[in-house]
C-alpha positions as CSV (number, residue, x, y, z in Angstrom):
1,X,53.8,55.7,36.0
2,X,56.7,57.2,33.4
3,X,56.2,56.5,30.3
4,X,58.9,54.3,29.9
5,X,56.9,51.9,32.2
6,X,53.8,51.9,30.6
7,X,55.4,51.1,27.1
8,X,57.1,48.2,29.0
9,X,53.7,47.1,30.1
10,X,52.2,47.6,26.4
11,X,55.2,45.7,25.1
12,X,54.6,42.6,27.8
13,X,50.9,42.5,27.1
14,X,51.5,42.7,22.9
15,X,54.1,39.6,23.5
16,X,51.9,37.8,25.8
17,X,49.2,38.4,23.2
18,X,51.2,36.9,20.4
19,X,52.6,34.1,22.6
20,X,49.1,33.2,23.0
21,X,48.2,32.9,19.1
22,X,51.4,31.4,18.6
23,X,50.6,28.0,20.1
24,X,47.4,26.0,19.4
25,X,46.0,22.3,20.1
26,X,44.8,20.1,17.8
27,X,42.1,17.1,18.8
28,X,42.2,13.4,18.5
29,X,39.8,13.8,15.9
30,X,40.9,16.6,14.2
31,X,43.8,17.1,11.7
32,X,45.1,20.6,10.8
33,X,46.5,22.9,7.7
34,X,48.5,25.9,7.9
35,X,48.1,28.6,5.6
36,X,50.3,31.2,5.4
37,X,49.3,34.7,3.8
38,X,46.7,32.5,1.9
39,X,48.7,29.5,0.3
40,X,48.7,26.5,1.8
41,X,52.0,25.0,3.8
42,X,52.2,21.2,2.2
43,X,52.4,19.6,6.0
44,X,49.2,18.1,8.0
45,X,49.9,18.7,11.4
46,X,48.1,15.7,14.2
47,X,46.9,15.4,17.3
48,X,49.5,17.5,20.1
49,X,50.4,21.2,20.3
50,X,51.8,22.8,18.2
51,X,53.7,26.5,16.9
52,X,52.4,29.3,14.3
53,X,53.8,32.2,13.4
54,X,51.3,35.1,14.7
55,X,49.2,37.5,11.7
56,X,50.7,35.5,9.4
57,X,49.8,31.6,9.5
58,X,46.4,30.4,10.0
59,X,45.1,26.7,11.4
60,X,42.3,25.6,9.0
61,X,40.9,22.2,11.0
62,X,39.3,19.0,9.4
63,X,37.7,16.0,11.0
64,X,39.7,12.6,10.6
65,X,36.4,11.1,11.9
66,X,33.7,9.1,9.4
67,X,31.4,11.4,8.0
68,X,27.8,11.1,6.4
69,X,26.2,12.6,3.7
70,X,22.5,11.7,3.1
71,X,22.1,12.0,-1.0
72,X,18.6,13.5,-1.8
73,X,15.6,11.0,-2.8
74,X,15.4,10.7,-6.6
75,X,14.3,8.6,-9.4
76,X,16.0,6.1,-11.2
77,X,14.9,4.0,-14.3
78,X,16.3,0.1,-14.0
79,X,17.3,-2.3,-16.4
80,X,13.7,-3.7,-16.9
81,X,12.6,-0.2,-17.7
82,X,10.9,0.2,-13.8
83,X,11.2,3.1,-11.7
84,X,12.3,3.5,-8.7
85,X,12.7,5.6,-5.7
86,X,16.3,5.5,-3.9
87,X,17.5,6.9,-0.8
88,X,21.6,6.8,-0.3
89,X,23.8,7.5,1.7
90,X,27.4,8.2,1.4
91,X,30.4,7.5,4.4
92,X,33.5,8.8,3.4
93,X,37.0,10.2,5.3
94,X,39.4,13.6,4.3
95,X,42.5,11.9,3.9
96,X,44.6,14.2,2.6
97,X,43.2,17.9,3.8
98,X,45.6,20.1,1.5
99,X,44.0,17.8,-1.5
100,X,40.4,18.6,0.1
101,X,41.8,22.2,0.3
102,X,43.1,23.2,-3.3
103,X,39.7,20.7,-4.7
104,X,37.1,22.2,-2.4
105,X,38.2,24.9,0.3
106,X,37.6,24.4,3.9
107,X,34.4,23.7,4.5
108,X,31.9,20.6,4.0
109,X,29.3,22.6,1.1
110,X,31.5,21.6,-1.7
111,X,32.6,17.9,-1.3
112,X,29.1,17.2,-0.1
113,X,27.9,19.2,-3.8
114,X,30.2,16.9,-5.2
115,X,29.5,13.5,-3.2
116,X,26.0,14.4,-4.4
117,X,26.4,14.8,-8.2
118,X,28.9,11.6,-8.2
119,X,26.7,9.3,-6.4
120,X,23.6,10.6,-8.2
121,X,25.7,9.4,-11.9
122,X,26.8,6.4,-10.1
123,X,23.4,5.4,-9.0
124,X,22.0,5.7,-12.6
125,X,24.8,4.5,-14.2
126,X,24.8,1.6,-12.3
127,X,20.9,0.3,-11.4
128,X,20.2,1.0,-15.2
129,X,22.0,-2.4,-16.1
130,X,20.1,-4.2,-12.7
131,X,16.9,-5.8,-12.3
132,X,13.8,-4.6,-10.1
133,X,14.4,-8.2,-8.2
134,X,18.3,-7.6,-7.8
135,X,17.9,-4.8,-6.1
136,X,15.4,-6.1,-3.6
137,X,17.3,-9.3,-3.0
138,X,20.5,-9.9,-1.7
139,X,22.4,-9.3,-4.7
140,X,22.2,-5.6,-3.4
141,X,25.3,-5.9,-1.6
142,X,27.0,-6.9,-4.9
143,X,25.4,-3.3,-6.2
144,X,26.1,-1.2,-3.7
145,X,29.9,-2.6,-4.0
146,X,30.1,-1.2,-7.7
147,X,28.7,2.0,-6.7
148,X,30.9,2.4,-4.2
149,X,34.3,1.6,-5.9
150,X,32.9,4.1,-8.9
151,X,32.6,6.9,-6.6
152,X,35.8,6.1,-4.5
153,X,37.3,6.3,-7.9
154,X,36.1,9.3,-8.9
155,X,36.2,11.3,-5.7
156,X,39.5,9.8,-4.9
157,X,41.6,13.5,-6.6
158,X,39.3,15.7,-4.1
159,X,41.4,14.0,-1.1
160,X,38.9,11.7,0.5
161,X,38.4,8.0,0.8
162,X,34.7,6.6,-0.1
163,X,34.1,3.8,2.9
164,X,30.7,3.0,1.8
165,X,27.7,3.7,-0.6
166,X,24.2,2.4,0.7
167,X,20.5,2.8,-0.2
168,X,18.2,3.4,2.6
169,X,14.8,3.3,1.1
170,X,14.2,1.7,-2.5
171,X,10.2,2.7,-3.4
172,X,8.5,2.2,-6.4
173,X,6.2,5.6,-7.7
174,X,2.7,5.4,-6.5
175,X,1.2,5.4,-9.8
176,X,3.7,1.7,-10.3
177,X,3.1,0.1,-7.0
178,X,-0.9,-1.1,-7.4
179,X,0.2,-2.8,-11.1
180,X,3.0,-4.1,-9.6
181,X,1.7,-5.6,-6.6
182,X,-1.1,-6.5,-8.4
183,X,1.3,-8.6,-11.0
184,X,3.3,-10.0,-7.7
185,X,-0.5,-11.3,-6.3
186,X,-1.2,-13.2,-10.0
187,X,2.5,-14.5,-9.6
188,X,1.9,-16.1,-6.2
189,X,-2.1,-17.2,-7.1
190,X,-0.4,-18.7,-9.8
191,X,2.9,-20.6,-7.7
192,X,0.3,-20.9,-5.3
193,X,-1.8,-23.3,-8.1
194,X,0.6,-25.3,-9.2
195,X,2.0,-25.9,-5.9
196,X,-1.6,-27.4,-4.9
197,X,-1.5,-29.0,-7.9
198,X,1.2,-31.1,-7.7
199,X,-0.1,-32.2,-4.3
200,X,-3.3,-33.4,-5.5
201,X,-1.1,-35.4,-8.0
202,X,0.8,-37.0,-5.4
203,X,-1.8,-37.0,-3.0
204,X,-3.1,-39.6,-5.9
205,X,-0.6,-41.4,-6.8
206,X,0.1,-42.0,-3.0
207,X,-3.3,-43.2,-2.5
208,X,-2.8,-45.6,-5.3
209,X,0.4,-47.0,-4.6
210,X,-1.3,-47.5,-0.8
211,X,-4.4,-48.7,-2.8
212,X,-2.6,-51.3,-5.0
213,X,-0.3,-52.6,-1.7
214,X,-2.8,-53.2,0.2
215,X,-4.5,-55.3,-2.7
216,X,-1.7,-56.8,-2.3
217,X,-1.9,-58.1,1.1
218,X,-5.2,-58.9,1.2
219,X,-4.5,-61.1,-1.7
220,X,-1.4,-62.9,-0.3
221,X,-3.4,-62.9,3.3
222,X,-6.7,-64.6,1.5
223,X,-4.2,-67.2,-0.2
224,X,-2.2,-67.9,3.2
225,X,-5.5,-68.2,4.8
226,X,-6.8,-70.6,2.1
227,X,-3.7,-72.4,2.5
228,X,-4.6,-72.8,6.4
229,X,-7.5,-73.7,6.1
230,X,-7.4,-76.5,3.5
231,X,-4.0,-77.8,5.4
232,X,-6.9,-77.8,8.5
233,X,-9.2,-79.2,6.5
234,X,-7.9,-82.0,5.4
235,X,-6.0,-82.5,8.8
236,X,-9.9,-82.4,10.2
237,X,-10.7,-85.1,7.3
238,X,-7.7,-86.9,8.4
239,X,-8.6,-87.5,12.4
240,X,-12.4,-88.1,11.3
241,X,-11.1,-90.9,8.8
242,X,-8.6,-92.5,11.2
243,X,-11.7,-92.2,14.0
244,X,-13.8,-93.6,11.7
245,X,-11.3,-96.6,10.5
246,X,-11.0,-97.2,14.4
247,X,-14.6,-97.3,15.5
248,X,-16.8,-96.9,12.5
249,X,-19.9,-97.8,14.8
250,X,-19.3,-95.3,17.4
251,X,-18.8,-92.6,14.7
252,X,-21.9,-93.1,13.4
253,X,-23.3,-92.4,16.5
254,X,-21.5,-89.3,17.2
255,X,-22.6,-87.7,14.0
256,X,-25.9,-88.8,14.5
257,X,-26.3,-86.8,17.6
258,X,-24.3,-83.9,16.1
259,X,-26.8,-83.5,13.7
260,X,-29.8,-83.5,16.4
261,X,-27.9,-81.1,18.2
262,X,-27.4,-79.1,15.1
263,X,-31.3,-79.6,13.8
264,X,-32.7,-78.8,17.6
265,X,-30.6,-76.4,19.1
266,X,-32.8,-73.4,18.8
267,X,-36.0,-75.4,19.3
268,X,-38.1,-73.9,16.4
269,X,-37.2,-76.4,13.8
270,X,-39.6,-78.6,12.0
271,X,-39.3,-81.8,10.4
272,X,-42.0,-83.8,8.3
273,X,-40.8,-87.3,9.2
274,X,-42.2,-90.8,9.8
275,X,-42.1,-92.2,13.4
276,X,-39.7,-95.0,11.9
277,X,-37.2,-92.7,10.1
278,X,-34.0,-94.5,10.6
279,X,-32.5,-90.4,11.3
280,X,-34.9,-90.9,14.8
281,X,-33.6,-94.4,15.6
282,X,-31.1,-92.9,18.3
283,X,-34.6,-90.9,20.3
284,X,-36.6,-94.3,19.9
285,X,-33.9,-96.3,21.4
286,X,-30.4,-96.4,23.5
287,X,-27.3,-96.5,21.2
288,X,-26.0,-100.2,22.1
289,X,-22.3,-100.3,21.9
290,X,-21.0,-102.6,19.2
291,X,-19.2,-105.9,20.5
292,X,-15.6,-105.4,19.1
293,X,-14.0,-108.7,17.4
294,X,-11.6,-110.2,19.4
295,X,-7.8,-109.8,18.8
């Protein structure tokens, strides 16, 4: 081979070389920054292929995808003067990379440095003017809202977008959690009380107000029943009257018997009388029916 060939060969190879760099890809979640000779080209390229000039641009890639940052446990003194142990985390997006770029450089060491000393202030700044019971209750969400809009606002000139701020774990310190548990138990001993309390008192008044009606009805049944039974009564008196006015002979017969049956029924009865008591008359002899007056 002349030499004239094999410099054509080098030449080939060397353009096919630079052909290759020249063209590179970027992913559907991926968005890309040129720099050229160090200083950054003011253009985000997206998804698709795309040109470079060889040796003298450079593709720096981000992710356009949600990213988390877990924020280190710490301490954090509430509004009550408690303290407590919080978890976070942050989500957040690079929206504009040459922002991210100039603020932090290309990698994810120095936003997350950041996310962590802005959240950290936020968190403070925030739970020191809430309640232990706010933040265990569902007025976290209302929390967690300010916290994030604080951060979104602060991080917003470093070129990313805050989605959400959230605490994982909220603990009290060891040496608080036996006092405070212990204050929760006297709390519900105490709810607990009252609440059996002010069933005992309407368990009473209850009883009473039963108590008193049926009082009631017993009282309006005896006089209903009274009522019945003098109306019966005197409808008893009436029939033995009339009988009486009808056949007054007859009816002194009738009751004469009733009494014997009434005096001998269970056969252990004794009476001290003389053989000629008029009350034996009927045993001595037969009733005789009484001649009735003609009409």
């Amino acid at each position: 081979m002349t030499r004239l060939a094999a410099a054509g060969v080098a030449v080939l190879v060397l353009l096919a070389l630079l052909a290759d760099s020249a063209l590179y890809t970027v992913g559907q979640t991926e968005q890309v920054l040129i720099t050229q000779l160090g200083e950054p080209i003011p253009h985000i390229y997206g998804p698709g292929l795309h040109t470079k000039i060889p040796l003298i641009q450079n593709v720096i890639r981000f992710d356009s995808r949600l990213l988390d940052y877990e924020v280190p446990s710490e301490e954090v003194i509430l509004g009550d003067q408690r303290r407590l142990i919080v978890d976070s985390f942050t989500r957040y997006r690079i929206t504009d990379p040459l922002q991210y770029y100039q603020a932090v450089g290309p990698t994810e060491e120095g936003i997350r440095a950041r996310l962590n000393s802005v959240v950290s202030s936020s968190l403070r700044r925030v739970l020191g003017n809430e309640q232990l019971l706010n933040v265990l209750s569902s007025q976290r969400a209302r929390i967690m809202g300010l916290i994030r809009v604080q951060v979104d606002s602060e991080m917003h000139g470093f070129g990313i977008k805050v989605e959400d701020v959230r605490i994982r774990r909220a603990d009290l310190p060891e040496e608080n959690t036996q006092a405070i548990l212990a204050r929760m138990n006297a709390e519900r001993e105490r709810v607990a009380r009252q609440a059996r309390a002010e069933g005992a008192e309407a368990s009473l008044r209850i009883r009473a107000d039963a108590e008193r009606e049926r009082t009631v009805i017993l009282a309006d049944a005896r006089s209903h029943a009274d009522q019945l039974r003098g109306q019966g009564e005197a409808q008893a008196i009436a029939i033995y009257a009339d009988a009486f006015q009808r056949d007054p002979h007859f009816f002194d017969v009738w009751r004469t018997l009733q009494a014997y049956r009434e005096a001998f029924a269970t056969g252990t009865s004794r009476l001290v009388l003389s053989p000629g008591a008029d009350f034996l008359r009927y045993l001595r002899e037969q009733p005789k029916a009484e001649a009735k007056p003609a009409p």
